[in-house]
C-alpha positions in Angstrom: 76.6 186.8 131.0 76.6 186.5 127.1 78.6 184.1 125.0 80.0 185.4 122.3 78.5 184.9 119.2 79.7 184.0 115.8 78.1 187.0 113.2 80.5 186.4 110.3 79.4 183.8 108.2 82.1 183.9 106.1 84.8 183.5 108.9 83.0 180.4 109.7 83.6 179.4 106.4 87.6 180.2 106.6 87.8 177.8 109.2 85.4 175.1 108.0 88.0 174.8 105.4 91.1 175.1 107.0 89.5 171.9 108.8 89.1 170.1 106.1 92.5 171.2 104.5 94.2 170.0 107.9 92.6 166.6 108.0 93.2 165.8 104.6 97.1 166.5 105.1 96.9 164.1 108.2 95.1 161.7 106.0 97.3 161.9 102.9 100.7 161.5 105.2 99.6 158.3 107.2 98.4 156.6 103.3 102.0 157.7 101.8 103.3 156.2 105.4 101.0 153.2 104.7 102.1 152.8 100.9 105.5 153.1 101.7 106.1 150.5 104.4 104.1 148.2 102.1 106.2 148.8 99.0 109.3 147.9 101.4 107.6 145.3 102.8 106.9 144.1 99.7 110.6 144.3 98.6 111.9 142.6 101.7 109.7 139.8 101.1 110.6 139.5 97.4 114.4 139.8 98.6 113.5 136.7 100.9 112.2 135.0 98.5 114.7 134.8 95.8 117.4 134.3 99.2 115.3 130.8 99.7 115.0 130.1 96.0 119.0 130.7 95.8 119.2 128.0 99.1 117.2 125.7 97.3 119.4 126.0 94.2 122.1 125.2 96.3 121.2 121.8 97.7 120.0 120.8 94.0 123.4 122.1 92.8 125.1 119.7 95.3 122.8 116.8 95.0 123.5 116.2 91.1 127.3 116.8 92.2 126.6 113.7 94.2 124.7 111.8 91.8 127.2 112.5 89.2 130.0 111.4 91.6 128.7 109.7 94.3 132.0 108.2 94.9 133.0 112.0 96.0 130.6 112.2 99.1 132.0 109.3 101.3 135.7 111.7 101.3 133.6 114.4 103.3 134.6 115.2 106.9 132.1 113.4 109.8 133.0 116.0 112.4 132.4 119.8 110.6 131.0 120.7 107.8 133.2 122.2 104.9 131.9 124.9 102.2 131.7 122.9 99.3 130.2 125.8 96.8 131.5 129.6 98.5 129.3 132.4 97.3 128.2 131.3 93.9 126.0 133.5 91.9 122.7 132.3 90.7 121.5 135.3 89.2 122.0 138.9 89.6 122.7 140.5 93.3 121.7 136.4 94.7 124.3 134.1 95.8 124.6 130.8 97.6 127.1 129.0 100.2 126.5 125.5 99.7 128.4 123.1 102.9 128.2 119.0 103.5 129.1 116.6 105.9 129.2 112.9 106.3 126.6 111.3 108.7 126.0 107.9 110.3 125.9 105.2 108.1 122.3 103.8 108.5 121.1 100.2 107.9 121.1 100.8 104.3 123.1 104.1 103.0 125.1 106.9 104.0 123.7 109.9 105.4 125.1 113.5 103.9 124.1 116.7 105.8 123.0 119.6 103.4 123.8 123.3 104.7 122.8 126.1 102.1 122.5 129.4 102.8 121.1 131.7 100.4 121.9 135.8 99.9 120.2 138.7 98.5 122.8 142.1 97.9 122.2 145.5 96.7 124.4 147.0 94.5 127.0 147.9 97.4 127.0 144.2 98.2 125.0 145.0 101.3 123.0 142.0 102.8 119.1 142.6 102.4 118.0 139.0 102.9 119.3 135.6 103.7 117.3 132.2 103.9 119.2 129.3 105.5 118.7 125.7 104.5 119.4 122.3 106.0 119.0 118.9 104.6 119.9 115.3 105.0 120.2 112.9 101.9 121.3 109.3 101.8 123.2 107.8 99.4 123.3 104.3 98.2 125.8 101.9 96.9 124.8 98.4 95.5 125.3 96.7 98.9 122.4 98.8 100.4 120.1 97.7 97.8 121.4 94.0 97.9 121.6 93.2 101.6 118.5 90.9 101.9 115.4 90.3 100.3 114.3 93.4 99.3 110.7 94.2 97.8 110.5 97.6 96.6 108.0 98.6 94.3 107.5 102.6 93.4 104.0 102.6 94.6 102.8 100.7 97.8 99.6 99.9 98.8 100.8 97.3 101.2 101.8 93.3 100.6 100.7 90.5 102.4 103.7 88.5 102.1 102.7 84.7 102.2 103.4 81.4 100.7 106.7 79.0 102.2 110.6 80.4 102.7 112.7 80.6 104.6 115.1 83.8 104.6 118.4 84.0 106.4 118.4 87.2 105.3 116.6 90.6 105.8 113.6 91.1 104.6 112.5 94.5 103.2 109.4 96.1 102.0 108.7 99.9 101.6 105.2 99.8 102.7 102.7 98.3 104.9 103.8 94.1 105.1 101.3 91.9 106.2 102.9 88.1 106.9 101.4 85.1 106.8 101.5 81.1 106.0 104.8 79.3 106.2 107.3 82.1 106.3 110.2 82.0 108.4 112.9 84.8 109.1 116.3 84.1 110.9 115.6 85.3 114.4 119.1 87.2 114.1 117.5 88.7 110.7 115.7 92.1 110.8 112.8 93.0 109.5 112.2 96.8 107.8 109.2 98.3 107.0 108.3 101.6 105.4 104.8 101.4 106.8 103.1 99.0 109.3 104.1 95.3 110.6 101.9 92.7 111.6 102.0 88.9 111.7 99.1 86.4 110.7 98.3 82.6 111.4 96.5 81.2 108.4 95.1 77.7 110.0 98.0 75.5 111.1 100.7 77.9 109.7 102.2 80.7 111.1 104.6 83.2 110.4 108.3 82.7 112.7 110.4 85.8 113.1 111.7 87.8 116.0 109.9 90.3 117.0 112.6 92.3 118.3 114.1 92.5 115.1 111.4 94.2 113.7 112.0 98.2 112.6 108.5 99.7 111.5 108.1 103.0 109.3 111.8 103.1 108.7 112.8 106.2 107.1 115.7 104.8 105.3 114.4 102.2 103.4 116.4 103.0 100.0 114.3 103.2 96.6 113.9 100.9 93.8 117.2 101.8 91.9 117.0 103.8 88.3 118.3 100.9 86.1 119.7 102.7 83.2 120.1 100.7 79.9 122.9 103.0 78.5 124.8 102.9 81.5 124.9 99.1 81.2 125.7 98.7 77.7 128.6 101.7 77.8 130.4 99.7 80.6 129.7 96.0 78.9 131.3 97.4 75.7 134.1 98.5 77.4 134.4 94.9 78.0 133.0 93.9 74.6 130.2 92.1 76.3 126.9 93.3 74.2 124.9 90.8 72.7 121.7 91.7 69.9 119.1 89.6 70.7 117.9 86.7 73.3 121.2 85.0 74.6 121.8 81.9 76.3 124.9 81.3 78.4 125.7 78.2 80.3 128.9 75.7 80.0 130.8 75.2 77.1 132.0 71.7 75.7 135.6 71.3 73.8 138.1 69.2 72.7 140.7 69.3 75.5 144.0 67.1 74.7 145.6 65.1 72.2 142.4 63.1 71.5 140.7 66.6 71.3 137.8 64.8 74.0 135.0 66.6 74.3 134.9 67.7 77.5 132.8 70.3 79.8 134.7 73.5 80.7 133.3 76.0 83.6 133.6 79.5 81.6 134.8 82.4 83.7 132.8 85.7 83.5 134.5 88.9 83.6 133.4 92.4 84.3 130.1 93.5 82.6 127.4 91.7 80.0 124.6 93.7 78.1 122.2 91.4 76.2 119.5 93.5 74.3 116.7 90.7 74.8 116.1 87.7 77.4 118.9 86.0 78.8 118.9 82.3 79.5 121.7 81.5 82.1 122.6 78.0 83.9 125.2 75.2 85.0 128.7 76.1 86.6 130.6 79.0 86.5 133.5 81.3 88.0 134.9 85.3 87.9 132.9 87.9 89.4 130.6 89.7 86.9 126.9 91.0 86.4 124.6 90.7 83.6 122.2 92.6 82.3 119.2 92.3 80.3 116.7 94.6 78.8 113.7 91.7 79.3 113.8 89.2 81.4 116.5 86.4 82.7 115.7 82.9 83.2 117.6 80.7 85.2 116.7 77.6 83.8 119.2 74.8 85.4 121.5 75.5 88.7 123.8 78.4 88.7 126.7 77.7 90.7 130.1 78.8 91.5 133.3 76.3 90.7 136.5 75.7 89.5 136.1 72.2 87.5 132.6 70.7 86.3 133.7 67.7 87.7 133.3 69.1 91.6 130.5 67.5 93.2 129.8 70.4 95.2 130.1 74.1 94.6 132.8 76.3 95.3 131.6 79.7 96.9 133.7 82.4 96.7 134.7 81.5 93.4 132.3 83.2 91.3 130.2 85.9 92.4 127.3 87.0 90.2 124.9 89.7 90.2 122.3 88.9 87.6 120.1 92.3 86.5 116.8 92.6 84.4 114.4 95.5 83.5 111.9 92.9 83.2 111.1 89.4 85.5 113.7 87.0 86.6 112.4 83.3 86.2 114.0 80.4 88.6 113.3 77.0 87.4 113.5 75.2 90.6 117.0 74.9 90.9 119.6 76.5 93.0 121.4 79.7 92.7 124.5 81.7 93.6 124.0 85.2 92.5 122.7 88.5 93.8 119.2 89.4 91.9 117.8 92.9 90.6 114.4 92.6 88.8 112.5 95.5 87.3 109.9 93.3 87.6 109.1 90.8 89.3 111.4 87.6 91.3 109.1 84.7 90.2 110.7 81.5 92.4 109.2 78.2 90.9 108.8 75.5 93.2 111.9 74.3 95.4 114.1 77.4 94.6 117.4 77.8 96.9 119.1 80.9 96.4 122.5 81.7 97.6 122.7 85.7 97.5 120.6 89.0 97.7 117.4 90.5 96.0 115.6 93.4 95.0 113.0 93.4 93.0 109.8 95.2 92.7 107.4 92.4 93.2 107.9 88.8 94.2 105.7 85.2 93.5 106.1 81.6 94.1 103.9 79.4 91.9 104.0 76.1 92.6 103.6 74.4 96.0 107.2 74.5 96.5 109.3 76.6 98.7 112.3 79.2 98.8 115.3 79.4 101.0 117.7 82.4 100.9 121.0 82.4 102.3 123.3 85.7 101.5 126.7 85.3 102.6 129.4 88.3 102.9 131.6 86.9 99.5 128.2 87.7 97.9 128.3 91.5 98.1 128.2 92.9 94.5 131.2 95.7 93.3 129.5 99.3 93.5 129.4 99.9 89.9 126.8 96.7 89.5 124.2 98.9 90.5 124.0 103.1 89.7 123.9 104.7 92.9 121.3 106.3 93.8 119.9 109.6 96.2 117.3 109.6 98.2 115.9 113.1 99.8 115.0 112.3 103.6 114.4 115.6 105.2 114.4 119.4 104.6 113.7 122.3 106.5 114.5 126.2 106.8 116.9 126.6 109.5 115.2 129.9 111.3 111.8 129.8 109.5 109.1 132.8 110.6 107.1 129.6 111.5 107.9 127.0 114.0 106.0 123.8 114.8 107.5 124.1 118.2 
């Protein structure tokens, strides 16, 4: 049997085409297909986008609400959160819901929980993307950064802390601390770390701590506070405390009585002192205050709290300073009863005892003296001594496409 047999070229040619028109069509519908689920891909993603950009705008929206009142933030609830910001625009068709909560309070500062949730709408206010946001940040009052001896400078490369003192007291350091010589901590004293602990003997002398105590790569560790000259001198001339120039400030002598008798006379501080220069401060005092200098302090006799200068002993809980520099604070080998803050560095000469807190951002002891540190609870400075400050500890997308799990 024959097959058949095409004759007609031009038949063949008919169909030949009809071929070609047929896969073309097929072709051209999947690429329109293809184009079109990228352009909405491409919209969704840039929907999701500016949803997490409005989150993000949300916690930074809240943060400087904090820092501007940080006062505000310890009020918040510890058991719910509660919509702080409800469905505020950032730009057009994207909106944010901002919520907070209190946390725990940690060894230094207050934990506030973040939750921001960010929205992308079409014109009929239909949801087309939403990015969710959660974030812890710790805020800190003076106390946090004055409960101990802390050494906090901005960049760490690690310290090896050595020399002889004795600290009833913390001890902080936000990076790697290395002990060594003659350094004791109170056994019921903690010891915090940013980074790595260890302890070493240098020939006869060895460090004496307790080990228990001892909280390596601690997360809460609070930064170096931002000491702002204008906030100083707008709340010492409130209290028309600003001084032009270097400034000394120690006991006065006056005639007291009939006889006018020259006699010493403890002043009392009061409130706040801005001294645009060095500071020189000694001898007896009383009043809670805290003074502030754009160089450096020196403490050049004893500092200590009383009533009469005729006491033989001091008086604690009498006087409560909180002495703060941008530059070094100098101790003359004397004793002190005030809480420190140095933008610099503490430099402790010889046999330095000092009654109160520190926090500096570097720390020596010339001499071949020692310091001892004592910080008692009367010593705990106001909260408008030092600004408070923020610190960002964690952040995360609540349902991210990606998950380390």
């Amino acid at each position: 049997m024959k097959g058949l047999v095409w004759k007609n070229p031009e038949g063949q040619a008919v169909v030949m085409v009809l071929l070609v028109v047929l896969i073309l069509f097929v072709l051209s519908a999947a690429l329109e297909t293809i184009t079109t689920g990228a352009r909405g891909n491409i919209a969704g993603e840039n929907y999701s986008i500016q949803a997490l950009y409005a989150a993000d705008a949300g916690i930074e929206k809240l943060t400087a609400k904090i820092n501007n009142n940080p006062v505000w933030c310890y009020s918040l609830p510890s058991d719910r959160l509660v919509t702080v910001f409800n469905n505020q625009q950032l730009s057009e068709n994207v909106y944010f819901t901002v919520s907070a909560q209190k946390g725990v309070q940690h060894e230094f500062g207050t934990a506030i929980f973040i939750e921001s949730v960010g929205k992308y709408l079409d014109g009929s206010n239909n949801l087309l993307a939403q990015k969710t946001l959660n974030c812890e940040v710790v805020v800190y009052k003076a106390a946090d950064f004055l409960s101990g001896f802390a050494l906090l400078p901005e960049e760490s490369s690690g310290l090896m802390f050595s020399g002889n003192g004795y600290f009833d007291a913390p001890l902080i350091y936000n990076g790697d601390l290395q002990l060594t010589g003659n350094i004791e901590v109170n056994s019921s004293k903690k010891i915090f770390t940013g980074g790595s602990f260890n302890a070493v003997s240098d020939g006869e002398d060895r460090p004496v701590y307790n080990a228990a105590n001892v909280r390596q790569n601690y997360l809460y560790i609070p930064p170096f506070p931002d000491l702002s000259d204008n906030y100083y001198q707008a709340r010492a001339a409130e209290n028309g405390h600003v001084y032009y120039g270097d400034t000394t400030f120690s006991n006065l002598w006056l005639p007291v009585g009939e006889e006018n008798t020259i006699m010493e006379v403890v002043p009392t501080y009061d409130g706040f002192y801005y001294v645009d220069g060095d500071i020189d401060i000694s001898q007896n005092f009383n009043g809670q205050a805290v003074f502030f200098a754009s160089g450096n302090i020196i403490v050049s006799g004893n500092l200590t709290p009383k009533v009469d200068a005729d006491e033989d002993a001091p008086t604690p809980g009498v006087g409560n300073l909180t002495l703060v520099a941008l530059g070094d604070i100098n101790i003359k080998n004397v004793t002190v009863y005030a809480n420190l803050v140095s933008g610099g560095s503490l430099i402790a000469n010889d046999n330095t005892e000092l009654n109160g807190a520190v926090c500096a951002k570097g720390a020596s002891f010339p001499g071949c003296g020692s310091i001892k540190q004592y910080v008692a609870d009367y010593m705990a400075p106001d909260d408008e001594f030092v600004p408070f400050c923020v610190k960002l500890v964690d952040w995360r997308e609540k349902y991210p496409v990606f998950s380390d799990s």
